[in-house]
N, C-alpha and C positions, 0 to 999 in steps of 0.2 A: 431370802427373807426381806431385804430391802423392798423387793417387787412387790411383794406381798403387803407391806404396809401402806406403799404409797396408792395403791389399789383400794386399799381400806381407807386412805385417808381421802383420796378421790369421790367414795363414794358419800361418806358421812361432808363432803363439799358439796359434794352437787345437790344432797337433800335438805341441807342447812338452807340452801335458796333458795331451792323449790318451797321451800317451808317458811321462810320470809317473804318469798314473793305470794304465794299463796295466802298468807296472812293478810296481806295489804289488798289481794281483792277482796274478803272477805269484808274488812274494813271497808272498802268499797263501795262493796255491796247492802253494808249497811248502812252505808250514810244514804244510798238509795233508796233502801226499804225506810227509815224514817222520814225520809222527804216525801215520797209519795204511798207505804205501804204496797198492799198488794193492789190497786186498782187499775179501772180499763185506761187510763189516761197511760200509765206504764205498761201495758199490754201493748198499746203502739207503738210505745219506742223501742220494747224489744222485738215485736215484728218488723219493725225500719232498719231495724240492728242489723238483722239477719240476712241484708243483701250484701251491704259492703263485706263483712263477715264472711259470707259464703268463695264474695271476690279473693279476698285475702287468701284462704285455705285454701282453694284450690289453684290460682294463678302462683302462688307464691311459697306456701308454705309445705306442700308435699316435693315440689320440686326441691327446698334445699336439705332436707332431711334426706331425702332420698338418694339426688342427685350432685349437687353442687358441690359440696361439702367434701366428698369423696373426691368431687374431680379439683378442687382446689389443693388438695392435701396432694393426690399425685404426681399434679403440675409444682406443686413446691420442691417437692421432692426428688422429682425427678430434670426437672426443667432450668427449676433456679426461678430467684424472685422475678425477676423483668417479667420472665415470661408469664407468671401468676399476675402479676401486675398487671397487664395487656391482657390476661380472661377476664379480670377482674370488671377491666372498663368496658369490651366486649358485655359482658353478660346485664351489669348492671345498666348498659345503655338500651338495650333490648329490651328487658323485664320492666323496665321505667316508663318506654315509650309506649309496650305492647298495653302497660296498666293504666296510664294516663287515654289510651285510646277506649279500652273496654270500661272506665269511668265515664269520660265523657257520652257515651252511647247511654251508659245507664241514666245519666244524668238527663240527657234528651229526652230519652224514653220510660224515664218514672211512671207519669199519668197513667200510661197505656201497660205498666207491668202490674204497677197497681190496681188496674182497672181486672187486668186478665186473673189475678189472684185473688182477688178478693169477689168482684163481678162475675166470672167464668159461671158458667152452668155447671159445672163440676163441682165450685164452691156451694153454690146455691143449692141444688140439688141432692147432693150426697151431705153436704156439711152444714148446712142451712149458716153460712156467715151474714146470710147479708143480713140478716136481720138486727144485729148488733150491732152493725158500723151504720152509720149517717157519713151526711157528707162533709163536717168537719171533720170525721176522721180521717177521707181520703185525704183533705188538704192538709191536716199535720202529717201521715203519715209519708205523704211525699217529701213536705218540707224538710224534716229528719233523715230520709233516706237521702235527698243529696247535699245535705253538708255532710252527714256523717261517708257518702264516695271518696272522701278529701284522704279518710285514713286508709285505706287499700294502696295508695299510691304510698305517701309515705312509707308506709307497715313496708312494704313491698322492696322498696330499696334499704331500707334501714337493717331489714332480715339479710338481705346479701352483704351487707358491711359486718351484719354479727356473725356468718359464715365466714366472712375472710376474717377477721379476727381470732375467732378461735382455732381454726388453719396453726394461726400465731401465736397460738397459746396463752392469747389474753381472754381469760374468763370473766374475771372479774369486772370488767366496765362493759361488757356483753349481759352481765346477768344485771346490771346497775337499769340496763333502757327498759326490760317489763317492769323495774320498782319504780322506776320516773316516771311509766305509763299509767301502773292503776294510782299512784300519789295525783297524777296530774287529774285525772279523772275524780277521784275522793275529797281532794280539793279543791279543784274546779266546780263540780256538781252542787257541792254546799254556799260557796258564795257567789255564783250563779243564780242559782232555782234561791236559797235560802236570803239571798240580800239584794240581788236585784229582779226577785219575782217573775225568772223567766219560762218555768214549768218543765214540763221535758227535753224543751231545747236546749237548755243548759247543759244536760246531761250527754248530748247528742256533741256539740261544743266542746266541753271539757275532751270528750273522747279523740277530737280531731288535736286536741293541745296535747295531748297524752303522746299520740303518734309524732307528733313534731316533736318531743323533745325524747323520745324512743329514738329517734333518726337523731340528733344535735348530741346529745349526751356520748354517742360512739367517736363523734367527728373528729374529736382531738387527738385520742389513739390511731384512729385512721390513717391521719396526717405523720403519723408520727414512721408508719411503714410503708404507707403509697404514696413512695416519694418524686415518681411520675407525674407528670401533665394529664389531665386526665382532659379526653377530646370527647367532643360532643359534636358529631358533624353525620352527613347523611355517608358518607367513603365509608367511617368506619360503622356504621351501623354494618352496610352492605357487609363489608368484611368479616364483622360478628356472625352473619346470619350465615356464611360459608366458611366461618371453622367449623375441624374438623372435634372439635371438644366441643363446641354447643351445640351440635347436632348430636352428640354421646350424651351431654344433658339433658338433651330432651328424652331420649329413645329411655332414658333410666328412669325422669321424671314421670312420663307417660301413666304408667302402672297404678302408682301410686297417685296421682292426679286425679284417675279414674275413679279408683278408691272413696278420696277425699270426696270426690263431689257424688260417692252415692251416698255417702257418712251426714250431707248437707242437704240432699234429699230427705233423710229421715227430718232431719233438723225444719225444714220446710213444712214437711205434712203433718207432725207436728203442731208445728206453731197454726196452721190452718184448722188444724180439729181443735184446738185451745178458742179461737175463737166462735166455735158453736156451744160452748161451755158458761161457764160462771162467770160475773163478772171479775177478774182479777186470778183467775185462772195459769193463765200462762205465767204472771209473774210470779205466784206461787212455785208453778214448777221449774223457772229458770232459778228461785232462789233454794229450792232441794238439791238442784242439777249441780249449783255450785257448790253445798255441802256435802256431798257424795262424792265430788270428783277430788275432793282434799287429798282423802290418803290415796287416790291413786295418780294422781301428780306428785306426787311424793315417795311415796312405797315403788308401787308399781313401775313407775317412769324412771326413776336411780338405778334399780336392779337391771333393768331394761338395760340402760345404757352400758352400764358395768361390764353385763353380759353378753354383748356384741363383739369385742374385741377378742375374748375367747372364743366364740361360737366359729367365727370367721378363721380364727388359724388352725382350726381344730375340724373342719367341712369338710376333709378328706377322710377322717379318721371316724368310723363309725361309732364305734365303741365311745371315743372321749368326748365325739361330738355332744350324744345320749348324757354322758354322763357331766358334761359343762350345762344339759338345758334342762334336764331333770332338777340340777342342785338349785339351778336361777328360778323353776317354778314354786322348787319346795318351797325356798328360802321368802320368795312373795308373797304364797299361802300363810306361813308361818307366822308373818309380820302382818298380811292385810284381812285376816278372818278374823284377831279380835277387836280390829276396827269393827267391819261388820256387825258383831253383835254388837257392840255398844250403841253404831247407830239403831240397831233395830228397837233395842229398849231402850236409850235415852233421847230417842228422836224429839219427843216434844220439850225436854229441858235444852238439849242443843242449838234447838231453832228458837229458843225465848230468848237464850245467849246472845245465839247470832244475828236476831233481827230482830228480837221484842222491845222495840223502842219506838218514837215518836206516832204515825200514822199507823204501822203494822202492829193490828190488834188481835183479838182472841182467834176472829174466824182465820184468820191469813198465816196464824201458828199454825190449827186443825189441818187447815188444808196442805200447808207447806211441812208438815208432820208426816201428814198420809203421804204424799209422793216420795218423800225421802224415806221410809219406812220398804215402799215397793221397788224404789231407785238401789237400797241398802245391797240386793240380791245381783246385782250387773258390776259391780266392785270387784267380786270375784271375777266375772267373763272377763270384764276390761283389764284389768291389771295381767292376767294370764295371756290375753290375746297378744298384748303388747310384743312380751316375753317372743310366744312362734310366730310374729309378726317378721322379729330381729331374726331369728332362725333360718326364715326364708330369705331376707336378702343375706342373712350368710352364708348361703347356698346359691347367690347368684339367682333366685326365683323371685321376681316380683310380679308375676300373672297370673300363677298360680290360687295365692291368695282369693283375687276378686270373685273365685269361685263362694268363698266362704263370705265374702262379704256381700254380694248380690243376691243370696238366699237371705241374711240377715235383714235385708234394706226391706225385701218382700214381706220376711215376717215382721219388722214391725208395723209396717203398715197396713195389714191386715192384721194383726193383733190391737192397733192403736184405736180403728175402727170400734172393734168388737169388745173390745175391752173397756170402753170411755164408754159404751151403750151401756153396755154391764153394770158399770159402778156408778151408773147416772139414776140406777134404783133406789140404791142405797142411801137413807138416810144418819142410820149407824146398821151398820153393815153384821156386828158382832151378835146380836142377838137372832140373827135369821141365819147363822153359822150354826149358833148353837142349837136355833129350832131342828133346822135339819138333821147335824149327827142325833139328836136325842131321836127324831122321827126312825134313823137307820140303824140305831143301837136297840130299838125298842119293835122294829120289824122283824116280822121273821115268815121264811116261805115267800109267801106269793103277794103278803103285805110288803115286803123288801122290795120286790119287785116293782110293783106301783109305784113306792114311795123315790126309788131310784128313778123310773121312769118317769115320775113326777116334775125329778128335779131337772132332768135331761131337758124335759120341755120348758121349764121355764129358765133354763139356761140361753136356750137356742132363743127365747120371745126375749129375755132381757138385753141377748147381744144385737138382738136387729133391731131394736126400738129405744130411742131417747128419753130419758124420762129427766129430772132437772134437778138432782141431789148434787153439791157441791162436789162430793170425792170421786166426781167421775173424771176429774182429770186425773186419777190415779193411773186409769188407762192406759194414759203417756206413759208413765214412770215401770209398769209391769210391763208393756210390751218392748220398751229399750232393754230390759232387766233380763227378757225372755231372747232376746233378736242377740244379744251376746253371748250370750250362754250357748244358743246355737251357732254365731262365730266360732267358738271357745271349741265347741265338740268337732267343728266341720274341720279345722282349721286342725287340728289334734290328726283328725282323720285321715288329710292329705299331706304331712308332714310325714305324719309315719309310715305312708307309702313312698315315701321319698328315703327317708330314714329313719330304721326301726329306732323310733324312739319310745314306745308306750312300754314298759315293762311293769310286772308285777310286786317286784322288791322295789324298783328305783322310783315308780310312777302311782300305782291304785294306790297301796297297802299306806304307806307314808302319807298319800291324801287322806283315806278314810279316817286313818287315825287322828288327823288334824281336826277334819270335821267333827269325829267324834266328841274329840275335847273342849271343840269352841259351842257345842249344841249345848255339854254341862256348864260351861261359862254364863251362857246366852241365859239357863235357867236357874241357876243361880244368883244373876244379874236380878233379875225380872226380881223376884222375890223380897231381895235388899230393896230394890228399889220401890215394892209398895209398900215397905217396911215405915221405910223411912219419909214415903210419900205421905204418911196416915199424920206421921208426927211434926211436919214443916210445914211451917205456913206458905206454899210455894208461888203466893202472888207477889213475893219478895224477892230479888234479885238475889240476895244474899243468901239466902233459904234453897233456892235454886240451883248457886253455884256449891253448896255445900251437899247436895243430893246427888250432882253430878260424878265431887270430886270421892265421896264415899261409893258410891255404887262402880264408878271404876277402877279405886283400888281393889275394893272385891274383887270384879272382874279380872285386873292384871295379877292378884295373888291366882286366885284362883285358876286361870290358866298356864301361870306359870308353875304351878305343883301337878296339875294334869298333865304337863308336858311332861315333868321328871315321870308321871307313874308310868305315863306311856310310852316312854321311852323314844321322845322326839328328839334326834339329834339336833336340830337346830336349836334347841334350849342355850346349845355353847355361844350362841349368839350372843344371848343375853347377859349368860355366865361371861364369858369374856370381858362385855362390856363394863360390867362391875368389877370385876379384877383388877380391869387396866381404871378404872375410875378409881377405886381404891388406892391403888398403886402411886397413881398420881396426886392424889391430895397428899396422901400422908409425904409423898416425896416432896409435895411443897412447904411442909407444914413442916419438913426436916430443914429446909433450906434457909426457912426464916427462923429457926432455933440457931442455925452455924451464923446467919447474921449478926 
């Protein structure tokens, strides 16, 4: 019983954080969207973003999830501190110098990468960018790209001090350096750009303050257990690079490295088809990307974790293993589907919420509406994936995967193409929906047939032809939405050939019926919410938040009586959580009456 709470109390820890820290980007992110709104000045800097970024995740951050982390916990454990101690300065001296070396390269060679991605005949011709960038934009976009190289190095060692800490079981000043980072950033940005008028680079600046005090904010707990010399010389790098543990680091890292950097490929071609788009395009859909990935840095990413520790003692055992990863997807489902509907119907209160302030006006809502609305559907894939991600390295398989993931990386970039052509027609997209079913409800015979084959064709002319309707960066947001969901299925596919995990009781029936219940939510929501949409003045902020908080009590009653009818076990989640709420006030409320 003891085991079991402190498990529960772990888990409602780790999403308390995630759920703080997440707040604070969001905050972030709107001090950003009112400094500069959705525009192309901001479309550069989060193109600039995207290199150091891509450095960080793949040099740094798959290797300690993957790898490090485990090998530091082993070496504690079995070795004794000195010896973690001496991997510690090993690995950190390596990962430091390797990232300060592929920094300084990039920093050399900016012009010439900038030139190849934006210049290339690939760009030009499949994506028509050049037409959009001049050449102030190359020179800010280089200038941003190497101050913002500064944070790779930083991020980079600062990530391996939050690895050996939590080793250590200090959570708490590890989870302290991302709220020091977007604060630094959120901070930074606004008296920066807002008091000494320095425009994107402020924001690119704060970012590199952000990592510097991400890496200082850990140093004091550091010191307080690496109580060694720590050497800094060429002997002991040699000697890093011929143990026999960071060559195990790497071979584990390897996989997952791969991974990351096809995950940052999407991220790349991407951000290149946003700029054959709208002006302010891309910042619209990074600021969807980051309302969509809420609940599942939160939902999806807790469970996750939870569920690794059992999946891994339990990899021998068929049966428990099925039935420890079954419970961890239901229980994701259960909690992250009526997200999902909420974002689907309150997407455009949401994003007035979250970014309707200063420069970010009506059209940069619309637009950052639509992406989050097509983003809403990959919530499911990604939080699932997460889940038989941890499965596989509880099986000791991390190659496996990349199968599932390099079908992904394909689909979305042939989905990203075809789909941004698509919705580049579209000026409101809704009435030529409804022309059509009316045309196919109203056909019959050989008129069906035309009217089908009508549509066939001008499906196939809308996806190979540009046309210049803003919601064609929807594109982006349904082909990431569609390239998970086939992760989600492939990944299912090859799991269960490893171990029968798909069953009919533990696995479909239990999904359908979730679904079932979040579809009467979803339209139940919708309805409340033109209800209530007819009678609030909602150019009001107050008005707004008052729409929000009605339409999703609805929704959370509403799904929560659908569960009881359909007999969703995980309802006790919820029940629990009220019992023991209950339990606990009135136990407090006794304690200040014995006072």
């Amino acid at each position: 019983m003891l085991k079991i709470l402190k498990q529960k109390n772990s888990v409602f820890f780790v999403m308390l954080l995630l759920l703080v820290t997440k707040v604070l980007g969001f905050l972030k992110l709107r001090t950003i969207a009112q400094l500069f709104g959705a525009t192309h000045e901001l479309d550069i800097f989060w193109a600039a973003f995207t290199i150091p970024d891509m450095l960080f995740m793949i040099l740094v951050a798959g290797s300690i999830n993957a790898a490090v982390i485990p090998i530091f916990s082993d070496i504690l454990h079995k070795e004794g501190r000195e010896r973690l101690n001496k991997f510690f300065n090993y690995l950190t001296l390596i990962i430091g110098v390797f990232c300060v070396f592929i920094a300084v390269l990039f920093f050399i060679f900016t012009p010439q990468i900038t030139t190849l991605l934006i210049e290339s005949d690939i760009s030009r011709n499949m994506l028509d960018i050049a037409q959009r960038i001049d050449n102030s934009d190359y020179e800010m976009f280089v200038l941003l790209t190497r101050i913002m190289l500064i944070s790779p190095v930083l991020l980079g060692i600062s990530s391996l001090i939050t690895g050996y800490l939590q080793v250590r079981k200090q959570f708490f000043v590890t989870s302290l350096a991302p709220l020091f980072y977007n604060l630094a950033m959120m901070a930074g940005s606004w008296i920066l750009v807002a008091f000494f008028k320095m425009g994107v680079e402020g924001i690119a600046i704060s970012a590199v303050i952000g990592s510097l005090l991400h890496f200082l904010i850990q140093l004091p707990k550091l010191k307080e257990y690496y109580d060694t010399k720590f050497k800094i010389d060429i002997r002991t790098f040699l000697e890093g690079l011929k143990n026999t543990q960071t060559k195990l680091a790497l071979k584990l890292a390897i996989p997952r490295t791969i991974g990351i950097f096809g995950e940052q490929i999407n991220v790349v071609v991407n951000t290149l088809i946003s700029f054959s788009l709208a002006s302010g395009a891309l910042s619209a859909y990074k600021f969807a990307l980051s309302l969509h990935t809420f609940p599942i840095n939160i939902i999806g990413s807790a469970v996750a974790q939870v569920a690794l520790p059992d999946l891994a003692e339990n990899c021998d055992q068929e049966a428990e293993f099925r039935k420890v990863l079954n419970r961890s997807i239901q229980i994701s489902l259960f909690l992250i589907l009526p997200v999902v509907a909420i974002l689907i119907v309150l997407r455009l209160p949401l994003v007035r919420l979250a970014y309707g302030t200063g420069a970010f006006d009506w059209r940069a809502t619309i637009i950052t509406a639509w992406c989050l609305v097509l983003l809403s559907f990959s919530v499911l894939g990604q939080t699932v994936v997460q889940i038989l991600l941890r499965a596989f390295y509880a099986l000791k398989e991390t190659w496996l995967p990349l199968i599932a993931i390099t079908v992904g990386i394909l689909v979305n970039i042939v989905f990203a193409i075809l789909l941004t052509n698509f919705f580049s027609h579209y000026y409101d997209w809704r009435p030529i929906v409804e022309q059509m079913f009316l045309q196919i409800t109203e056909a019959n015979g050989s008129e069906f047939f035309n009217v089908f084959s009508s549509f066939l064709r001008d499906t196939v002319r809308w996806s190979t032809q540009r046309g210049d309707s803003d919601l064609a960066v929807g594109g982006l947001s349904l082909s990431l939405s569609i390239s998970y969901i086939v992760d989600m299925i492939l990944l299912s596919i090859l799991l269960n050939g490893k171990r029968k995990i798909i069953t009919w009781k533990e696995s479909i029936y239990p999904t359908i019926k979730k679904l079932l219940n979040t579809a009467l939510m979803c339209i139940g929501m919708y309805f409340v919410f033109k209800l209530f949409d007819f009678q609030l003045d909602t150019t009001r902020t107050v008005s707004i938040v008052i729409l929000t908080v009605i339409t999703t009590l609805y929704g959370t009653i509403s799904y929560w009586l659908g569960s009881k009818v359909f007999n969703i076990k995980e309802i006790s989640i919820i029940d629990d959580f009220l019992i023991d709420l209950k339990g606990n006030l009135f136990k407090k409320k006794h304690v200040d009456e014995t006072i």
